[in-house]
N, C-alpha and C positions, 0 to 999 in steps of 0.2 A: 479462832479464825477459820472462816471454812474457804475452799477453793474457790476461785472465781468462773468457773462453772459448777452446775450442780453435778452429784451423781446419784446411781441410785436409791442411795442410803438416806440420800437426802428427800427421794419421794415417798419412801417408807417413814421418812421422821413428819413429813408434812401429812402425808394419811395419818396418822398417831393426834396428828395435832387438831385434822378435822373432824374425827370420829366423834358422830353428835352432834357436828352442828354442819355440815354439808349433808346433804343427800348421797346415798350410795346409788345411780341408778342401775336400771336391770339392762338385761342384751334382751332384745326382742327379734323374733323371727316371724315371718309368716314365707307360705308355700308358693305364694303367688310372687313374690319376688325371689323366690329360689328358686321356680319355674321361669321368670324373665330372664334370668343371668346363668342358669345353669350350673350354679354353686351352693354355698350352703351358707347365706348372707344374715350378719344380727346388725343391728343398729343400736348405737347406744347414746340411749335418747337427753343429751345434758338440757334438754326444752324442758324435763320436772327438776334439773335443779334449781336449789334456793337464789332467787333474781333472775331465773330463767335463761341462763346461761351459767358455765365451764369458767367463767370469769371470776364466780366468787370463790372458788378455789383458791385460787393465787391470790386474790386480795386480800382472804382471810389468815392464810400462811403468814403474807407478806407484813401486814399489820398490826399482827397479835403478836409480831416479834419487835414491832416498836417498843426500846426498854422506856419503861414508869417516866424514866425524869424528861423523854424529849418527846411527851404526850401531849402538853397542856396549848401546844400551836393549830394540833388535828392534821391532817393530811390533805393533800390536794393531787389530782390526777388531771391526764388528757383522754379524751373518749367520743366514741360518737354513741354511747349507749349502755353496751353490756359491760366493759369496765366501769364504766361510770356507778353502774347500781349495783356490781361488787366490792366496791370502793367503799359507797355511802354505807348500804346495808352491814358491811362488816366492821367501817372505824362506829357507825352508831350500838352495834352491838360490842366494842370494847369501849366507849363511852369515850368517843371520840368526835368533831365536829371535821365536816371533806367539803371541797368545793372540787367542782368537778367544771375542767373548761371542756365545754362542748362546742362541734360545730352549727352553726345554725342551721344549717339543712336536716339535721338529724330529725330522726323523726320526732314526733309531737310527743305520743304516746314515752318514746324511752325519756325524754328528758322529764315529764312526769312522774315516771317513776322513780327516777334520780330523786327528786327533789320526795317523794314519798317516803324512799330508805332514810330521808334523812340529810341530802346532798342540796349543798347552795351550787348553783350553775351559773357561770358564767359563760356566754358564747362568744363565738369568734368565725372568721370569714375561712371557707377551708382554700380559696383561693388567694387571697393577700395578708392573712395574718400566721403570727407563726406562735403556734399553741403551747408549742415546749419555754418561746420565750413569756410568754404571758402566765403559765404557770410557774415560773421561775421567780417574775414577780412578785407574784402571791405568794409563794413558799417565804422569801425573804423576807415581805411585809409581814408576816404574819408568824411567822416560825416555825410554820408547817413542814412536815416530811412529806416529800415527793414521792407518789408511788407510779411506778411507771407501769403503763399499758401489758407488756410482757418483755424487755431488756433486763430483767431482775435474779438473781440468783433463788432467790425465796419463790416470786411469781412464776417463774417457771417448775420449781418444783412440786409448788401447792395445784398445776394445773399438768404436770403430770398422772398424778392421783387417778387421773382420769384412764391412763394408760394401764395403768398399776391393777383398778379394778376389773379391766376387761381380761388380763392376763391371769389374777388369781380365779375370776368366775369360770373362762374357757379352761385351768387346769381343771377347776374342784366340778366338770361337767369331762374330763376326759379327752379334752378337746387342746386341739394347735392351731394359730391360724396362720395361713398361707399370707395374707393380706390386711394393716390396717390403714385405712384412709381418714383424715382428716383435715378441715379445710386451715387454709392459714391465710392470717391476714401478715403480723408482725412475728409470727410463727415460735411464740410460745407455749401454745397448746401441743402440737405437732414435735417440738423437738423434748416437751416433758413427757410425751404418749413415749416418742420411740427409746427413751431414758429408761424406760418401766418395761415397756414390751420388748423390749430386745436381752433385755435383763433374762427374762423368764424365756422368751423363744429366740432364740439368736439369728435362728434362719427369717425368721420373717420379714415379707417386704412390708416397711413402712413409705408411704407417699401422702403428697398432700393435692389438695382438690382449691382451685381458684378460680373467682369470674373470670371470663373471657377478659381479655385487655388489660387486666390485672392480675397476673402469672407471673410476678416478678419471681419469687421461690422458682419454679420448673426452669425459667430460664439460667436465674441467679447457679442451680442447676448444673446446666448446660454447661454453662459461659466458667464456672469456679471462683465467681466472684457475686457481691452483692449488687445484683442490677435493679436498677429502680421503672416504677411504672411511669410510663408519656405524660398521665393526667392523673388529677386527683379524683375527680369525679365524673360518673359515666354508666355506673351502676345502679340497681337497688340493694346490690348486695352492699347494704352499708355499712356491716359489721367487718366487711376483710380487704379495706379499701386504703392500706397502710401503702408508704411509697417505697418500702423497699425492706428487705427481713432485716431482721436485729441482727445486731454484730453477735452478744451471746447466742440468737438463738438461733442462729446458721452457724457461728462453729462447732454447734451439737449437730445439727438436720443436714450438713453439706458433710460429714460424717457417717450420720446413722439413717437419712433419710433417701438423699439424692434422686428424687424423681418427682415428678407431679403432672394431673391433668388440671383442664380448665372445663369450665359448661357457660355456655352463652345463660343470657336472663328467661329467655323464653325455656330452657328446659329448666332452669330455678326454677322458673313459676309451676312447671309441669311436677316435677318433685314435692313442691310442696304440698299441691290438689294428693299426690300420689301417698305423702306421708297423711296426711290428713283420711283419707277414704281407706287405703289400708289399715293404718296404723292407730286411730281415731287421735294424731298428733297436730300439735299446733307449732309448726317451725318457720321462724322467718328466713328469707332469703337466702343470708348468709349464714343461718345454718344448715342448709337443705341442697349445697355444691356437691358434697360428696356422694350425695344418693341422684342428682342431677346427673354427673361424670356416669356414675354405673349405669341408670338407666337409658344413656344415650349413648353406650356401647362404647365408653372412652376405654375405660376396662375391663380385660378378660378376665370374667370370673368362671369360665367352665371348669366344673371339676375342684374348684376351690373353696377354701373357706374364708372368706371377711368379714370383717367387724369394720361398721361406719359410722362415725361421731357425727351427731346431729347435734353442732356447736351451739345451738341459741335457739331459743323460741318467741323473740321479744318486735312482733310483728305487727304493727296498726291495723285494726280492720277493715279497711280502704284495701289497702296492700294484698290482705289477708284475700279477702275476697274477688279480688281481682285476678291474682293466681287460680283459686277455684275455677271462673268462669275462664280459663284459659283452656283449662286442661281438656 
C-alpha cells in the first residue's frame, strides 16, 4: 500500500517505469531571452512529448499499474484535450480500449486526435453538464477504471518525472536553479515538478503560471484554502481551465509551491509567436503562460536562473496562426 500522497521515491519509481516509452525532453536556452530577462532562462519543452503534452506521463504511470484482472472494461477519463490523448494513446499501448468525455468546445483538432490514439469520445456541455458524473456512468456500465485528469497518486507522480529531469540535467551541467515555473490547471504537473525539484534543490522557488481570470492556484495561495474560478469558460487557454486545484494536488503545491502569476490571452498569444520565432516551437496556449508571465515582466528574473515548462503543444492552426499574426 503506498501513502495517499505521493513522494519522491515514488517519481523516481514512475521515471523507471517510463524509460522508453516517454520522451526525455532537453532544457533549451537562447541569448535573446536571457537578454530580455536578465537571467539565465531554459525551457523545457513537454510540446516534443509523446501526445504533445506532459500528460502522458501520468497517464502512462497511472495505467500500466492497472493490475491484469481489472483490464478487460478499459478506462475512461474527463479532458478537454491533452489528458484525453494521454489516456487513449497509453491504455491503447497496454492494450486497452478509453473513452474520453470531452467538452464540446474543445478544440477540433485535440478531439481528433483522441480518437487517433485510440479514444472513443463522448462530449458534454462545459456549462450545464457534469463530466465527472457522466464519466462515472460509463465507468459502472462498462467496468471501466476511471483515470482522473491529475487528483491521482500514480498521475501525479508519472508527471512529476517532468520535475525530476530538469533537476538531474541542471546537476549533470553544474548548474542550480533559483526558479521553476509551471503553468497549472488541476495542478498535478506543478505539485509533481516541485516533489522532484525540491528533492534535489531545496532552496528553490517553485510557482505556477495561470490565465488571467483563472488564478484559482495564486489565490487558492493567498487565501489557504482551495478557491475556485467565477467562470468556466473565458479563455483560449483551454488546457488549464479547471475550477479549482485538486485536494491531492494543493496539499503538496500549498506546501512546496505557494506562489503564482497569471498572463492575460493577448501576451499568450505573444509567447507563443515568441516560442515559435525563437525557439522554432509549436506551443498551444495553455502551454506558453509560463513564458507569457516572464515575458511581460510578471517575474524577476535578474540575476537568476529558470527553467519553464512549456506544458503542451496541441494547438489548431486557426489558433496557431492567429497568435503569429498577433505578435
Amino acid at each position: 500500500m503506498h501513502s495517499p500522497l505521493p513522494r519522491y521515491d515514488d517519481v523516481v519509481s514512475a521515471a523507471e517505469r517510463l524509460a522508453g516509452v516517454a520522451v526525455r525532453t532537453p532544457l533549451l536556452s537562447s541569448p535573446r531571452l536571457d537578454a530580455l530577462t536578465g537571467g539565465r532562462v531554459f525551457l523545457k519543452p513537454e510540446v516534443l512529448q509523446r501526445t504533445g503534452s506532459f500528460k502522458f506521463r501520468g497517464a502512462y504511470n497511472r495505467i500500466s499499474r492497472i493490475p491484469e484482472g481489472e483490464r478487460a472494461g478499459g478506462v475512461v477519463a474527463c479532458s478537454s484535450g491533452n489528458h484525453a490523448q494521454g489516456v487513449a494513446a497509453a491504455a491503447t499501448l497496454m492494450g486497452m480500449s478509453s473513452v474520453i468525455v470531452m467538452p464540446k468546445d474543445a478544440p477540433a483538432m485535440k478531439k481528433a486526435r483522441t480518437i487517433a490514439f485510440g479514444g472513443e469520445v463522448v462530449e458534454y456541455d462545459r456549462e450545464t453538464d457534469d463530466r465527472d458524473a457522466i464519466a462515472g456512468e460509463i465507468a459502472r456500465a462498462r467496468g471501466a477504471v476511471f483515470v482522473p485528469p491529475y487528483d491521482d497518486f500514480h498521475i501525479i507522480a508519472g508527471q512529476g518525472t517532468v520535475g525530476l529531469e530538469i533537476a538531474e540535467d541542471l546537476a549533470a551541467r553544474g548548474l542550480a536553479p533559483d526558479l521553476v515555473l509551471a503553468n497549472a490547471s488541476g495542478g498535478g504537473l506543478v505539485s509533481g515538478i516541485a516533489l522532484a525539484v525540491k528533492h534535489h534543490f531545496p532552496e528553490v522557488q517553485v510557482m505556477t503560471a495561470e490565465p488571467a481570470g483563472f488564478d484559482d492556484h495564486a489565490r487558492s495561495f493567498r487565501s489557504g484554502g482551495r478557491e475556485r474560478n467565477n467562470q468556466a469558460t473565458g479563455s483560449f487557454c483551454d488546457a488549464l481551465l479547471a475550477a479549482t486545484p485538486g485536494r491531492l494536488t494543493f496539499e503538496i503545491s500549498s506546501r512546496l509551491v505557494g506562489a503564482g502569476v497569471s498572463a492575460t490571452d493577448e501576451e499568450v498569444a505573444r509567447a507563443v509567436a515568441f516560442a515559435f520565432e525563437e525557439f522554432k516551437l509549436v506551443v498551444e496556449p495553455g502551454g506558453a503562460v509560463t513564458l507569457a508571465a516572464v515575458l511581460a515582466g510578471r517575474v524577476d528574473l535578474k540575476d537568476k536562473l529558470a527553467v519553464l515548462v512549456l506544458s503542451g503543444g496541441n494547438v489548431d492552426a486557426a489558433t496557431f496562426a492567429r497568435c503569429l499574426a498577433a505578435a
